[in-house]
N, CA, C and O atoms as a GROMACS GRO file, in nm:
protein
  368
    1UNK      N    1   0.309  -4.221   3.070
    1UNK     CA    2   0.285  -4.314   3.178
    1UNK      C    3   0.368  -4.440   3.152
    1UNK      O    4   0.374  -4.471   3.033
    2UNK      N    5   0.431  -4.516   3.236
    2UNK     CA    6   0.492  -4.602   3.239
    2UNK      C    7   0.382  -4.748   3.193
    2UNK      O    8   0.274  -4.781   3.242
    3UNK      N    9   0.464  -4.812   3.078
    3UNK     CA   10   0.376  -4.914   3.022
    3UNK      C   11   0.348  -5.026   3.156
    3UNK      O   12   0.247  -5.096   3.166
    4UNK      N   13   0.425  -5.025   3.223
    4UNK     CA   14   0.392  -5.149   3.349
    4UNK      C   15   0.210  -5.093   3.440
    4UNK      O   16   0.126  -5.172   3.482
    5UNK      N   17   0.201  -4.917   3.443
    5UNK     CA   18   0.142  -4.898   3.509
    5UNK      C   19  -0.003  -4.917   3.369
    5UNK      O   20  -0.106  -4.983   3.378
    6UNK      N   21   0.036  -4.847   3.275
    6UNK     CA   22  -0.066  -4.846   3.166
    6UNK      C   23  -0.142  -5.047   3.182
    6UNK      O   24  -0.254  -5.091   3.158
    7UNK      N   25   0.010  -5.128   3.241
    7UNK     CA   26  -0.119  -5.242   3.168
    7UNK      C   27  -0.152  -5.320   3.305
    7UNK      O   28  -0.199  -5.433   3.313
    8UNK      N   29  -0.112  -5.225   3.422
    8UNK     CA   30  -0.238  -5.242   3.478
    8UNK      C   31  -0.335  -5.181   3.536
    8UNK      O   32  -0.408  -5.235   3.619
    9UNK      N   33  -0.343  -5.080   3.502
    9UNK     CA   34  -0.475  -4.986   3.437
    9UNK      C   35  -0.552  -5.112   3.392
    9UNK      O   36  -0.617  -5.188   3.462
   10UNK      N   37  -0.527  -5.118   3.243
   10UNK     CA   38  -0.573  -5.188   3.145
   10UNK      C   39  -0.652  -5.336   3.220
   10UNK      O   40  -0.750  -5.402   3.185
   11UNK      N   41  -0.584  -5.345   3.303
   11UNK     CA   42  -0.632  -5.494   3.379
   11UNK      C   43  -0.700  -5.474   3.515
   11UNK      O   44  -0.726  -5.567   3.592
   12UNK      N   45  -0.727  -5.348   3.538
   12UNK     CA   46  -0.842  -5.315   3.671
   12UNK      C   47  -0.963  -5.287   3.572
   12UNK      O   48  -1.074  -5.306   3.621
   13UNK      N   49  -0.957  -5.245   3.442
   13UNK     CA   50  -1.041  -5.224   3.334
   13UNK      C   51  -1.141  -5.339   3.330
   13UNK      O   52  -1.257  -5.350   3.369
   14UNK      N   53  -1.041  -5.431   3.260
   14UNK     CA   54  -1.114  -5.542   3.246
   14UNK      C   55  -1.171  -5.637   3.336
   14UNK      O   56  -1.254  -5.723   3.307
   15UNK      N   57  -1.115  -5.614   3.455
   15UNK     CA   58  -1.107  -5.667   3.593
   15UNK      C   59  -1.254  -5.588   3.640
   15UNK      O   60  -1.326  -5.646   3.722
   16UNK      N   61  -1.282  -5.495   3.602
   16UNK     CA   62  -1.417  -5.415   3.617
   16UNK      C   63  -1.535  -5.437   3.494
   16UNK      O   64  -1.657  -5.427   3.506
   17UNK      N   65  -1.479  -5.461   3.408
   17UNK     CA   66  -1.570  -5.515   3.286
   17UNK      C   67  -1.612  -5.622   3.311
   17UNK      O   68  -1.732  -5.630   3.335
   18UNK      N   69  -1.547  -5.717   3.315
   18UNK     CA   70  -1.602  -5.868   3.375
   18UNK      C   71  -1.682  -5.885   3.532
   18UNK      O   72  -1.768  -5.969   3.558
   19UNK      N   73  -1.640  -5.807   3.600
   19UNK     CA   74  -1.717  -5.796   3.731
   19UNK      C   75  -1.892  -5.750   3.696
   19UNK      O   76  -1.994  -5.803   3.741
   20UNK      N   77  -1.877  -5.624   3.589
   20UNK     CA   78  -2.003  -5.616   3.543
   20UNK      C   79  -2.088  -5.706   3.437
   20UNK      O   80  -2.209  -5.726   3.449
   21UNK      N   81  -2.029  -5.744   3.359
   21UNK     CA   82  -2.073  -5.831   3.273
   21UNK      C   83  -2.049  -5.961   3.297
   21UNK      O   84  -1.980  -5.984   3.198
   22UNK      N   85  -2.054  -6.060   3.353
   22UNK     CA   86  -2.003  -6.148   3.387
   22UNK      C   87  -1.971  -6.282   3.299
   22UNK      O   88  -1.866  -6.344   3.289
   23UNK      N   89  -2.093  -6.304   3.243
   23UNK     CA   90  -2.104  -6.332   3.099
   23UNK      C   91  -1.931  -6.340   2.994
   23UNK      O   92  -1.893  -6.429   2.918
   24UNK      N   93  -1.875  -6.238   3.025
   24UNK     CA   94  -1.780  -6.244   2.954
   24UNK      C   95  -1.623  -6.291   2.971
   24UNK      O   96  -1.548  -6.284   3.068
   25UNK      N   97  -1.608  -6.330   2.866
   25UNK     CA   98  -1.436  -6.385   2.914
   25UNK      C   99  -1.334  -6.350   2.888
   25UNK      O  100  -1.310  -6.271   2.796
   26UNK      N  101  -1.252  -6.400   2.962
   26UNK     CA  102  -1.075  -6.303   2.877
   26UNK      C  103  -1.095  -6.327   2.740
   26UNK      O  104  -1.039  -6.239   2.675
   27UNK      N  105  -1.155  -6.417   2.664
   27UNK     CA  106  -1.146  -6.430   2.534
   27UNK      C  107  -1.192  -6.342   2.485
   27UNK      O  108  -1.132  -6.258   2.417
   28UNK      N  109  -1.348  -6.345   2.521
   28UNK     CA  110  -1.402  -6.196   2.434
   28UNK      C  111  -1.355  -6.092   2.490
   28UNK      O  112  -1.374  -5.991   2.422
   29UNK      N  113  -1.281  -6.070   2.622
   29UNK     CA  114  -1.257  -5.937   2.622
   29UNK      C  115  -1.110  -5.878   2.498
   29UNK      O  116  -1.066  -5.771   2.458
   30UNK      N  117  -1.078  -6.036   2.476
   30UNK     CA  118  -0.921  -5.983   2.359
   30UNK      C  119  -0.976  -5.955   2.285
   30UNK      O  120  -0.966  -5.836   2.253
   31UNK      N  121  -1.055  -6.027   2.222
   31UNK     CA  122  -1.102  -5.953   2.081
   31UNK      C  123  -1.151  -5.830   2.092
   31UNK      O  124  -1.157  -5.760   1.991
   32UNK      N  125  -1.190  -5.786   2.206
   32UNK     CA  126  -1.233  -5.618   2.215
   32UNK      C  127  -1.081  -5.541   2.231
   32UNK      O  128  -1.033  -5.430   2.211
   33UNK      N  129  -1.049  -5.637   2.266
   33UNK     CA  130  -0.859  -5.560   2.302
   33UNK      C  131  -0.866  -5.421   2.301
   33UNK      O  132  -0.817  -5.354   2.210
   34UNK      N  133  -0.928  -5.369   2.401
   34UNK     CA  134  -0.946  -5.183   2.434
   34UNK      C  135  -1.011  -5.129   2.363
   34UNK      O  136  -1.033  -5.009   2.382
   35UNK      N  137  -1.060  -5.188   2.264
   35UNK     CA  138  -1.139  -5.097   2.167
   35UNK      C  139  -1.270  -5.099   2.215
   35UNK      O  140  -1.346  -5.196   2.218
   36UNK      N  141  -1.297  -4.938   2.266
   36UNK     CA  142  -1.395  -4.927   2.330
   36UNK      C  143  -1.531  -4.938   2.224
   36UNK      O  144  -1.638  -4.980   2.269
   37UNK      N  145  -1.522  -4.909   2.126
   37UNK     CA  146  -1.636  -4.893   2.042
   37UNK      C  147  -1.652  -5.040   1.977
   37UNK      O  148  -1.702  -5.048   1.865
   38UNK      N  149  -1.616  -5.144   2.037
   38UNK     CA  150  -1.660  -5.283   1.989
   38UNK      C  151  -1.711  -5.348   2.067
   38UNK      O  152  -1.760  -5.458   2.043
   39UNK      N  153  -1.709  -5.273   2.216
   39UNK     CA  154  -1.772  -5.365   2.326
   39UNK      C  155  -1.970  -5.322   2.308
   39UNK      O  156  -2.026  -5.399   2.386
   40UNK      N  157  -2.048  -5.258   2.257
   40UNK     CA  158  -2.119  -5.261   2.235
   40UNK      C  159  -2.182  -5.401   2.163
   40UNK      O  160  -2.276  -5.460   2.216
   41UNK      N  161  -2.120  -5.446   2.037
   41UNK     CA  162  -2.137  -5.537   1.955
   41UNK      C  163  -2.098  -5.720   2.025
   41UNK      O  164  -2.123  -5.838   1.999
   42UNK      N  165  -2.028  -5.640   2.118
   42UNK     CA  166  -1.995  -5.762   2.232
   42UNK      C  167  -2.144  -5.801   2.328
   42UNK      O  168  -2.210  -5.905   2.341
   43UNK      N  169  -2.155  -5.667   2.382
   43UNK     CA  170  -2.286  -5.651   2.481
   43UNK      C  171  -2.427  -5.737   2.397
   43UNK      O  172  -2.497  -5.819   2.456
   44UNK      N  173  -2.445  -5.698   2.258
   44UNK     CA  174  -2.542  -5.751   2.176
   44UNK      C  175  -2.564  -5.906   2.182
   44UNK      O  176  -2.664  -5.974   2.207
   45UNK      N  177  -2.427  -5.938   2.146
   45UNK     CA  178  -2.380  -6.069   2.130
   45UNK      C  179  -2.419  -6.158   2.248
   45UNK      O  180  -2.512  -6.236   2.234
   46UNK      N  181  -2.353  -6.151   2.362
   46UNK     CA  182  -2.372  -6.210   2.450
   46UNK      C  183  -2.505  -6.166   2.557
   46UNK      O  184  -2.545  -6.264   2.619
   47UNK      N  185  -2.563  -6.066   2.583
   47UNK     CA  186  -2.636  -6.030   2.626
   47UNK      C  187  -2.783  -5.954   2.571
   47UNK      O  188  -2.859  -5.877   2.631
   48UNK      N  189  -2.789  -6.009   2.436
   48UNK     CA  190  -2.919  -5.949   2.348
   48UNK      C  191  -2.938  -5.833   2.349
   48UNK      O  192  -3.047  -5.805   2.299
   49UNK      N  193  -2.860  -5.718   2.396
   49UNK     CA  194  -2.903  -5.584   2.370
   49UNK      C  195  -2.930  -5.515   2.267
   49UNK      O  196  -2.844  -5.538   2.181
   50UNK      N  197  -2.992  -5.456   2.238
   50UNK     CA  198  -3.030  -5.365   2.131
   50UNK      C  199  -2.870  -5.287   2.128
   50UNK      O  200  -2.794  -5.280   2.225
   51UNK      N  201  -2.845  -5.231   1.989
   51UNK     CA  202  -2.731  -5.132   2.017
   51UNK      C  203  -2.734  -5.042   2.119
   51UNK      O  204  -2.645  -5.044   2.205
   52UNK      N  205  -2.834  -4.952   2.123
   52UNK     CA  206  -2.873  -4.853   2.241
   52UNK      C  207  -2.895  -4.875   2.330
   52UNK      O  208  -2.905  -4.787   2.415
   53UNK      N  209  -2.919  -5.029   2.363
   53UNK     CA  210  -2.915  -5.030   2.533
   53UNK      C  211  -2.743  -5.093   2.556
   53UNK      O  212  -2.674  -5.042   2.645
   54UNK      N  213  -2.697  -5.187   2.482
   54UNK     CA  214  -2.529  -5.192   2.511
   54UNK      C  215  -2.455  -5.042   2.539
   54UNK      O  216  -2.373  -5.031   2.630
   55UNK      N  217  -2.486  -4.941   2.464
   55UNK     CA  218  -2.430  -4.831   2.446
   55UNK      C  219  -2.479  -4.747   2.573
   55UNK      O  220  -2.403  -4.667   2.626
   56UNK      N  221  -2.600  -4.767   2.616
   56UNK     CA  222  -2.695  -4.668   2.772
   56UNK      C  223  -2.573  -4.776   2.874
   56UNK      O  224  -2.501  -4.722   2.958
   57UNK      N  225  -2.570  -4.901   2.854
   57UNK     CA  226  -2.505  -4.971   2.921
   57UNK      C  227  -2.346  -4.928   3.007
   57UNK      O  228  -2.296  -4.903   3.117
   58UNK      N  229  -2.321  -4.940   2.870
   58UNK     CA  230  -2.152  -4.860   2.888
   58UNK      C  231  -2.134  -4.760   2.946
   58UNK      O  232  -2.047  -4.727   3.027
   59UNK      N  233  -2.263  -4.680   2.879
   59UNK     CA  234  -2.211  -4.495   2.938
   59UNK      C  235  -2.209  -4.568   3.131
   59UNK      O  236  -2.125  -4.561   3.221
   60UNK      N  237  -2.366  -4.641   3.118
   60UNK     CA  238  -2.391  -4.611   3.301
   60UNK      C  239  -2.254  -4.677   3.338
   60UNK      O  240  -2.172  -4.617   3.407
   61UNK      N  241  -2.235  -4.786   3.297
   61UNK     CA  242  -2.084  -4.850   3.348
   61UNK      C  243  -1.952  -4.714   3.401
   61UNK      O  244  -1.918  -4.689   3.517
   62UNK      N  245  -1.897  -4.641   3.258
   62UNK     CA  246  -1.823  -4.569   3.272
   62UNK      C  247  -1.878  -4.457   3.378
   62UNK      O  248  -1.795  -4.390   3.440
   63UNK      N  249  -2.005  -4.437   3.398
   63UNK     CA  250  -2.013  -4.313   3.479
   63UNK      C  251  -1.990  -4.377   3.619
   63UNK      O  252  -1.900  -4.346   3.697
   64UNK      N  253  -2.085  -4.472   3.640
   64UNK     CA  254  -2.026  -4.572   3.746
   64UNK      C  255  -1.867  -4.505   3.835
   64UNK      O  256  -1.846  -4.422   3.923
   65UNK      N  257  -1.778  -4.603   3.744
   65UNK     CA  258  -1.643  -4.566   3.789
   65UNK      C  259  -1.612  -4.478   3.841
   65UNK      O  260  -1.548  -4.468   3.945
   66UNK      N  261  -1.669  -4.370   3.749
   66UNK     CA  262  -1.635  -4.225   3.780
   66UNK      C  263  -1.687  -4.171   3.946
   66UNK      O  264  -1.619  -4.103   4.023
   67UNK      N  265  -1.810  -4.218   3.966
   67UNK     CA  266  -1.896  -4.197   4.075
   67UNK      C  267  -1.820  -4.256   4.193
   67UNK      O  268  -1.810  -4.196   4.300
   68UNK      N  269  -1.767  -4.378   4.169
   68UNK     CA  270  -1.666  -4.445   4.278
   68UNK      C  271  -1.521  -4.361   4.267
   68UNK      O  272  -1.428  -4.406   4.334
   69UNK      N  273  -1.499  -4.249   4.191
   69UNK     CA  274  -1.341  -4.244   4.193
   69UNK      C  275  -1.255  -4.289   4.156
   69UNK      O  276  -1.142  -4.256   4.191
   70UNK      N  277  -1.286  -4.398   4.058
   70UNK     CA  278  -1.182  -4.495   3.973
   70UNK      C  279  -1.209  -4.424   3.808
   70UNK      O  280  -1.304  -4.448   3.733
   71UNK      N  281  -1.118  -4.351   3.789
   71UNK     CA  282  -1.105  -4.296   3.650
   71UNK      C  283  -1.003  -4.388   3.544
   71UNK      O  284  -0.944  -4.349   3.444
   72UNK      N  285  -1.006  -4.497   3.594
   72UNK     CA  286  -0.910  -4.585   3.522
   72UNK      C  287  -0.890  -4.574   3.353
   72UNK      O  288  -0.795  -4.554   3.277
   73UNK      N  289  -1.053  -4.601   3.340
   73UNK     CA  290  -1.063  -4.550   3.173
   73UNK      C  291  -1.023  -4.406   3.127
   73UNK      O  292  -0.966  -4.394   3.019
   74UNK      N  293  -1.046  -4.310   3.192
   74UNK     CA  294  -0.967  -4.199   3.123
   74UNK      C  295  -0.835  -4.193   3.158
   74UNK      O  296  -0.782  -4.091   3.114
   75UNK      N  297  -0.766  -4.260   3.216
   75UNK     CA  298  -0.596  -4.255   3.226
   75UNK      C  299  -0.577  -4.328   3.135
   75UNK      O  300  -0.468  -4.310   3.080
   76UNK      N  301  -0.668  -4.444   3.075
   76UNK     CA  302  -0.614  -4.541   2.998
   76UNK      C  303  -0.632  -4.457   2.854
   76UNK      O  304  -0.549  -4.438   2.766
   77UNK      N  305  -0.751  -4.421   2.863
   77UNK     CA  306  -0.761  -4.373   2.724
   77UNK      C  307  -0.672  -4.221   2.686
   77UNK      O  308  -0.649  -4.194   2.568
   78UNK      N  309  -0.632  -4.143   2.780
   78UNK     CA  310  -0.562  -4.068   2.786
   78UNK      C  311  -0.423  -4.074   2.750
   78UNK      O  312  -0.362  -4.000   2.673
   79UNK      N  313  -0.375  -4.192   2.829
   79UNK     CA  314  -0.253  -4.243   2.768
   79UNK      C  315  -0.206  -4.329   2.677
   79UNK      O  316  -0.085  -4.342   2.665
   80UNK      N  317  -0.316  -4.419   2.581
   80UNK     CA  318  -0.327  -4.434   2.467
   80UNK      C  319  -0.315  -4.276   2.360
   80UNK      O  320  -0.226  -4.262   2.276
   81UNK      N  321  -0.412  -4.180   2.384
   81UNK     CA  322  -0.413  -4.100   2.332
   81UNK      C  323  -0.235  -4.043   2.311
   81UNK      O  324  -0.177  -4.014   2.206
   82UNK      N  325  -0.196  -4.042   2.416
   82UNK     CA  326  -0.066  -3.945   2.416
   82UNK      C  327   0.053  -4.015   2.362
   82UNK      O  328   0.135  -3.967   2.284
   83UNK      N  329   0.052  -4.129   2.410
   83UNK     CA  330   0.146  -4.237   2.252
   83UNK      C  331   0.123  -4.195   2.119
   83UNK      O  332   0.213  -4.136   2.060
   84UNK      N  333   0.000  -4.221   2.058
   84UNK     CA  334  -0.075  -4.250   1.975
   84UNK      C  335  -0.013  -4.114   1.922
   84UNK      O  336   0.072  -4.137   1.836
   85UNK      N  337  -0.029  -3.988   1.947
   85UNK     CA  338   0.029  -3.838   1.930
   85UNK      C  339   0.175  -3.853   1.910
   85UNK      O  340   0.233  -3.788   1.822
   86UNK      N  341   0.226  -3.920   1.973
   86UNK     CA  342   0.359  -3.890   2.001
   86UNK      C  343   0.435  -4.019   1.881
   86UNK      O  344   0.555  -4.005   1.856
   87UNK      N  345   0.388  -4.090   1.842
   87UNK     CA  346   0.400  -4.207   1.755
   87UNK      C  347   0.393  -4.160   1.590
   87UNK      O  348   0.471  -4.172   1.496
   88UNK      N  349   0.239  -4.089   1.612
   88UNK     CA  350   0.199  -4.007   1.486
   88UNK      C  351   0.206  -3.865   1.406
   88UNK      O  352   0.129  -3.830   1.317
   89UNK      N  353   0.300  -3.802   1.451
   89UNK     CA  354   0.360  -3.681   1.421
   89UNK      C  355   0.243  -3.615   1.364
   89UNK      O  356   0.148  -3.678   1.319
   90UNK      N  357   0.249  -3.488   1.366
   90UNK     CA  358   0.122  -3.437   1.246
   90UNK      C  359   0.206  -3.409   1.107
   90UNK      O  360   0.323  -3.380   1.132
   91UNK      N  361   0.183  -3.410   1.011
   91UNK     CA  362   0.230  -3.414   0.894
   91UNK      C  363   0.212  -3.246   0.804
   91UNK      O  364   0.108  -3.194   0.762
   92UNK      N  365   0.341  -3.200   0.800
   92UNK     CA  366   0.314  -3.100   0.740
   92UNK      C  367   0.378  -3.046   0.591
   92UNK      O  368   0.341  -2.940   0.542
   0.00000   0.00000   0.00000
């Protein structure tokens, strides 16, 4: 995928993260900088959740999207993935 389109993916993402959470800012969303498994500890932070409800949180968020037809996060994470492959050779 073309990095222009990847970052703005990346920015209907966050552009959807902040719409839900509102609470949050471009700041904290850098420090999450895509890493999906830190926005839980974010959710805690700013919004007192228990781990398991940040985490029930997210899923409903991501299914959300999905339900509207915006698969943004799996193109994003998809095409992270396929760099990430293509960057990291397998080693034999």
């Amino acid at each position: 995928m073309d990095k222009e389109v990847l970052q703005g993916k990346l920015k209907q993402l966050r552009d959807e993260v902040k719409q839900r959470w509102g609470v949050l800012t471009d700041k904290d969303l850098a420090t999450v900088d895509g890493k999906l498994d830190q926005l839980p500890g974010l959710l805690q932070e700013k919004y007192g959740y228990t781990r398991e409800q940040a985490e029930k949180e997210i899923k409903l968020f991501l299914s959300d999207l999905k339900a509207k037809g915006e698969n943004i996060f799996e193109v994003v994470l998809d095409t992270l993935t396929d760099e990430t492959a293509q960057e990291d050779p397998p080693v034999k």
